[in-house]
N, C-alpha and C positions, 0 to 999 in steps of 0.2 A: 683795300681790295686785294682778291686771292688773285695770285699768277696763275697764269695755265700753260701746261707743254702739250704739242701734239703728238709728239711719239712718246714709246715707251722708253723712260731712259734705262741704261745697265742694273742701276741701284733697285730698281723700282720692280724690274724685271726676274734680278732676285730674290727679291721680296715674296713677291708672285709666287715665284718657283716652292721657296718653304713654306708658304701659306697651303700651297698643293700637298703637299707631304706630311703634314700637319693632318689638315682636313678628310684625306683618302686613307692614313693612316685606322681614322675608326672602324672603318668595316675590315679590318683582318685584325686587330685584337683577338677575337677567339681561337681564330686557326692554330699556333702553338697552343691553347689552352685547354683544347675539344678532349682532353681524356679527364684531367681537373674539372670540369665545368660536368661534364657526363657523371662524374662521380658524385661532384655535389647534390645535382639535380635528380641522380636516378636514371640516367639517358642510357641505352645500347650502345653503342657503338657504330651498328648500320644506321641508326639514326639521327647520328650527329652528327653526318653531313647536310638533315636539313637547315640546322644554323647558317652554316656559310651560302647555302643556297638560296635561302628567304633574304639576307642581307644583302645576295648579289639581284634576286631578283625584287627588293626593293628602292636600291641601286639606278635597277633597268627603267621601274615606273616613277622613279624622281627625275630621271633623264626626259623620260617622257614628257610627264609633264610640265616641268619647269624650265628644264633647259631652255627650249624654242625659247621661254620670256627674256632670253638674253638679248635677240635680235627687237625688240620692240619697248624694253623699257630698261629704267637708269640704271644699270649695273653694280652699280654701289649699293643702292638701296637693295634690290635682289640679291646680292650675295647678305649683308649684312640681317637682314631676315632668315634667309636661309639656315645661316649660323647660327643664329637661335634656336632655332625649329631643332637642329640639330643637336646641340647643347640637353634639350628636354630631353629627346633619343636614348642620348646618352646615361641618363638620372634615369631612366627607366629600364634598362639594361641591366646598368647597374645593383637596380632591388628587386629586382627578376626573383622570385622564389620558386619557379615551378618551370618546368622546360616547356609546356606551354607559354608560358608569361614570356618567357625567354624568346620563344619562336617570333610572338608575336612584338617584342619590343624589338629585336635584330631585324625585324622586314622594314619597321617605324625608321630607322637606325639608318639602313640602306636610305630609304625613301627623302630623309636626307641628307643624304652626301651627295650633291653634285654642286658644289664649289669649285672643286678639283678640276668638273667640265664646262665649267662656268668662265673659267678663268682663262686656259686657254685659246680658245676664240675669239675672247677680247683683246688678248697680248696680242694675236695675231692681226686683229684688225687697226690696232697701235703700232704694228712693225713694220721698218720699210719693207719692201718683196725685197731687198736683197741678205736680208738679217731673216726673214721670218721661219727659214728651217732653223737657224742657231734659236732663237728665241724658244720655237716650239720645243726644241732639243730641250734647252735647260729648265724647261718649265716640265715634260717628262723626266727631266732627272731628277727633279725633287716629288713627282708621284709615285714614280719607281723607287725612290728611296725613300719615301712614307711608307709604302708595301714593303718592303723589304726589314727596316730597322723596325717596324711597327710589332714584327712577328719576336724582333730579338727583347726590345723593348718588354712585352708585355710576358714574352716567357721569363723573364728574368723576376719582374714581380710579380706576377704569376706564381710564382715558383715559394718567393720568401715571403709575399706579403697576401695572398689570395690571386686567383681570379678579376674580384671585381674592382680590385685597386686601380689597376690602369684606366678602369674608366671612367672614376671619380678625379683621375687627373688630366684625363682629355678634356673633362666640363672645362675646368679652369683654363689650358690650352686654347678651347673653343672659342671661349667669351673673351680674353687676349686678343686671340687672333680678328676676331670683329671689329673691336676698339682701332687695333694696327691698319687694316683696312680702311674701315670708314675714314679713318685721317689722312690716309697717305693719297687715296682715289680723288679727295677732293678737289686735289688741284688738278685733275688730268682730266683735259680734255678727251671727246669722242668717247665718254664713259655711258652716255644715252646714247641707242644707234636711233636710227633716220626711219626706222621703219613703223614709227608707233601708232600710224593708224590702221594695222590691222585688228581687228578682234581677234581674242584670244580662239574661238572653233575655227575662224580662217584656218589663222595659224597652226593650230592642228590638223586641220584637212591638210593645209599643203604639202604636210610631211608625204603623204605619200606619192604625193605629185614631184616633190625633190626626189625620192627614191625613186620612180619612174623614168626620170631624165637623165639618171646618173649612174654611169656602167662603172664608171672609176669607184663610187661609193660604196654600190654594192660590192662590189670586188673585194675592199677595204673590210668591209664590214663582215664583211664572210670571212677573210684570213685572223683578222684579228680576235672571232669568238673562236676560232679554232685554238691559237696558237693560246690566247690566255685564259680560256677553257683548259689546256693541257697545265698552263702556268698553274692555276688554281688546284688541278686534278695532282700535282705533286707537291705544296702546301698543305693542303688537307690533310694530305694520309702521311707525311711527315712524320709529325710527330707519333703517330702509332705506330709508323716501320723503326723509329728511331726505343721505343719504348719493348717494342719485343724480342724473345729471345736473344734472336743476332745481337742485341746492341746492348737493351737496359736499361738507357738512359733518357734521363728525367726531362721535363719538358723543355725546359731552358736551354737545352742543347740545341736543339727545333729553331728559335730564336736566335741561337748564334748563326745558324746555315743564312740567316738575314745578312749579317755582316760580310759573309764572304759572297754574296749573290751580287750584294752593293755594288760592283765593279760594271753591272749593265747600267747602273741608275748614273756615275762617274760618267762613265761614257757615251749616255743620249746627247750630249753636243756636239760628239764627233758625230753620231749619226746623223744630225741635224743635217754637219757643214756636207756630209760626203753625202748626202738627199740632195743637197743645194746644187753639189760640182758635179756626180756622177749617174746623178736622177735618182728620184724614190723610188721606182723600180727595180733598181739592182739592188737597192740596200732593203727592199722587203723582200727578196729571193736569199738573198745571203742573210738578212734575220730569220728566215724559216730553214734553212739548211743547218742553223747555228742549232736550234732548238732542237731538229730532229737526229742532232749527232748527240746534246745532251741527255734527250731519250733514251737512242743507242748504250752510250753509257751505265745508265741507270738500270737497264736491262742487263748487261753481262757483268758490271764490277756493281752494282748498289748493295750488296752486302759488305761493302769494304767502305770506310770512310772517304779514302781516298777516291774511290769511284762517284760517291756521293758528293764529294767535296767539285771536282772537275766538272763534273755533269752539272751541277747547279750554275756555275760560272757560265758555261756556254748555256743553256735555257735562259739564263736573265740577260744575258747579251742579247742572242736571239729575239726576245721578245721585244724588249729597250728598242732593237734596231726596226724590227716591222712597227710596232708602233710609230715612231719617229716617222721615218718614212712614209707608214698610210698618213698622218698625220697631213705629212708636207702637200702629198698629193690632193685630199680633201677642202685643204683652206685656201687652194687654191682657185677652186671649180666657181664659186661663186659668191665674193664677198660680200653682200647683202645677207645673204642666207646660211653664215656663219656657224650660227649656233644651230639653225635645224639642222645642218649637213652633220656635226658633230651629233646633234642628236641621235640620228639615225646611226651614225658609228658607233656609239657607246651601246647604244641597245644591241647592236650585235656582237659586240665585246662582250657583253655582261650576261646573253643569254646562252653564249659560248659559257661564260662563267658559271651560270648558274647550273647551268645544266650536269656540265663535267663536275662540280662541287659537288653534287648532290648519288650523281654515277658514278666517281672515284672510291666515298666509301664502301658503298653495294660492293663492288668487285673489289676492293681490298679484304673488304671480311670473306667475301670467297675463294678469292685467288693469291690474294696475299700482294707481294711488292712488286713480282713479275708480269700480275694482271694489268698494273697498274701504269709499267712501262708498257708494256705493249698498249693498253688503250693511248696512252703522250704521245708517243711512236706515230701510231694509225692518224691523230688527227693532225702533226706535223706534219707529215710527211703528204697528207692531203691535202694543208695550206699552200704545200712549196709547188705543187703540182696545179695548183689552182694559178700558183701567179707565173709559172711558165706557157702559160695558154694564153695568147694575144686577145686582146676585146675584141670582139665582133658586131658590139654597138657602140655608136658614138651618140651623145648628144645632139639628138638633134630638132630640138624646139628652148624657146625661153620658157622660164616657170611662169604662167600667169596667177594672179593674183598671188603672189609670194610676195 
């Protein structure tokens, strides 16, 4: 007979965390690659920020739909499916031969990847409340360091061995990570939540009856498509600021800016613990003030490495820390309703995402590097102005039928 534990232990909890980094890794593959992949396929250049934009907004409708099935059935099994579905994603990406085929397997691509947001809400519903900002931290540290080395990673073979190499070695990753999973989850209790007699269109209606009720959420949800709307918006156009005149250099260069970004992904656990001791509230005012100085940046020194080098470090701090912190404050609102409350966050992450992905290129091809800070700039500095302004509604009814 199998043993069971009802927390999450340390070991298990890292595990987690690189499974996250792993799995959210796949949809920014392209981002270093978008001038090689344009070339292959025949793409413009204004138009190869629909890539990143169909994979964040396929992303957005995997969240949608799948996520809520966290709160109502076994989690094991739902992730371990998933990663399948995704693994196919991927084999089709991969033999893409036309930038339509392309568009169209990057949205499939998106649609699944929410393991990443799968996982999080269950570490949390496994965590004591006195661990559950550190938990949630290290479990952002390995998403932010999937996004981050994901770009170094795939510029670097990108570079010497194609384009679609990387992503004939995520399949294998993929299906790994499945195997690792389905063994390790088996012993852990509270892996099925409590709530399985809902139907699946309940559980869709409620989502917006959860956004209704929840001023914290919305709040959440608004700062974080701003601020990783901007993340995305300087990713994108990356590696074309880094390939033009001023610079020269080849895509792989792009993908090291991952390496030196990594210092936010390091340090989601302190933002965890200083969520936990100093409230999430200050550390999402001080993650949006971090971002819109490395904006600043980017605007008066981005033609110098060094400008480029500084500003990246404080934007992925920045971001690391709002994240973290909305995080804290969200899993806290109502732990029944776990995964839709995250749902409803990531959808407004990813639509922030999508959106700026897709806006970023437009105005790089028109305005070049300085268009591009100032739009990071304008929606920073928006986020930070959003969460200086106190709530003016409180919850004030339970969710029915949730």
């Amino acid at each position: 007979m199998s043993t069971t534990t009802s927390t999450l232990t340390p070991n298990l909890a890292r595990i987690l965390a690189l499974c996250c980094g792993m799995a959210i890794a796949s949809a920014y593959y392209a981002q270093p690659l978008l001038p090689e992949i344009g070339q292959s396929l025949g793409m413009p250049i204004a138009d190869m920020g629909l890539i990143p934009m169909l994979t964040q907004i396929g992303v957005g409708m995997g969240v949608l739909l799948f996520l809520p099935l966290g709160d109502v059935l076994d989690n094991r099994k739902l992730i371990v499916a998933l990663l399948s579905a995704h693994a196919v994603a991927l084999a089709l990406v991969a033999t893409a031969s036309s930038g339509a085929m392309l568009a169209i397997a990057s949205a499939l691509l998106g649609l699944s990847t929410v393991v990443p947001y799968l996982l999080p809400p269950m570490a949390a519903r496994l965590s004591d409340d006195s661990r559950r900002g550190q938990v949630t931290g290290l479990l952002a540290s390995g998403i932010f360091g999937g996004i981050l080395l994901s770009r170094t990673v795939s510029g670097y073979l990108g570079y010497v061995a194609g384009w679609r190499s990387i992503y004939w070695l995520a399949i294998g990753l993929t299906i790994l990570m499945a195997g690792l999973l389905y063994r390790r989850l088996g012993s852990v209790s509270g892996i099925a939540p409590s709530g399985q007699g809902l139907r699946y269109p309940d559980l869709l209606r409620s989502l917006a009856t959860v956004f209704r009720l929840e001023p914290s959420l919305r709040r959440a949800a608004l700062t974080q498509g701003l601020i990783f709307g901007g993340f995305n918006a300087f990713w994108v156009t990356l590696s074309f600021h880094l390939q033009s005149p001023a610079f020269q250099l080849p895509s792989y260069v792009a993908g090291l800016f991952g390496v030196i970004g990594v210092a936010g992904a390091f340090a989601a656990p302190l933002f965890g613990r200083l969520a936990d001791h100093r409230g999430p509230v200050f550390a999402v005012r001080m993650g949006t003030a971090m971002a819109a100085a490395g904006w600043l940046l980017f605007a008066g020194f981005g033609y110098h490495l060094a400008g480029l080098i500084v500003g990246v470090v404080l934007l992925d701090l920045g971001v690391t820390a709002s994240h973290v912190a909305n995080q804290t404050i969200i899993y806290r609102l109502a732990p029944a309703l776990r995964s839709r409350i995250s749902t409803l966050y990531i959808l407004g992450a990813f639509t922030g995402g999508a959106l700026l992905s897709r806006l970023s290129t437009v105005v790089y091809a028109h305005t070049h590097w300085l268009g591009v800070s100032m739009l990071g700039l304008a929606v920073s500095v928006t986020a930070l102005l959003v969460n200086l302004m106190p709530l003016t509604q409180a919850r004030a009814e339970p969710c029915p039928a949730c």
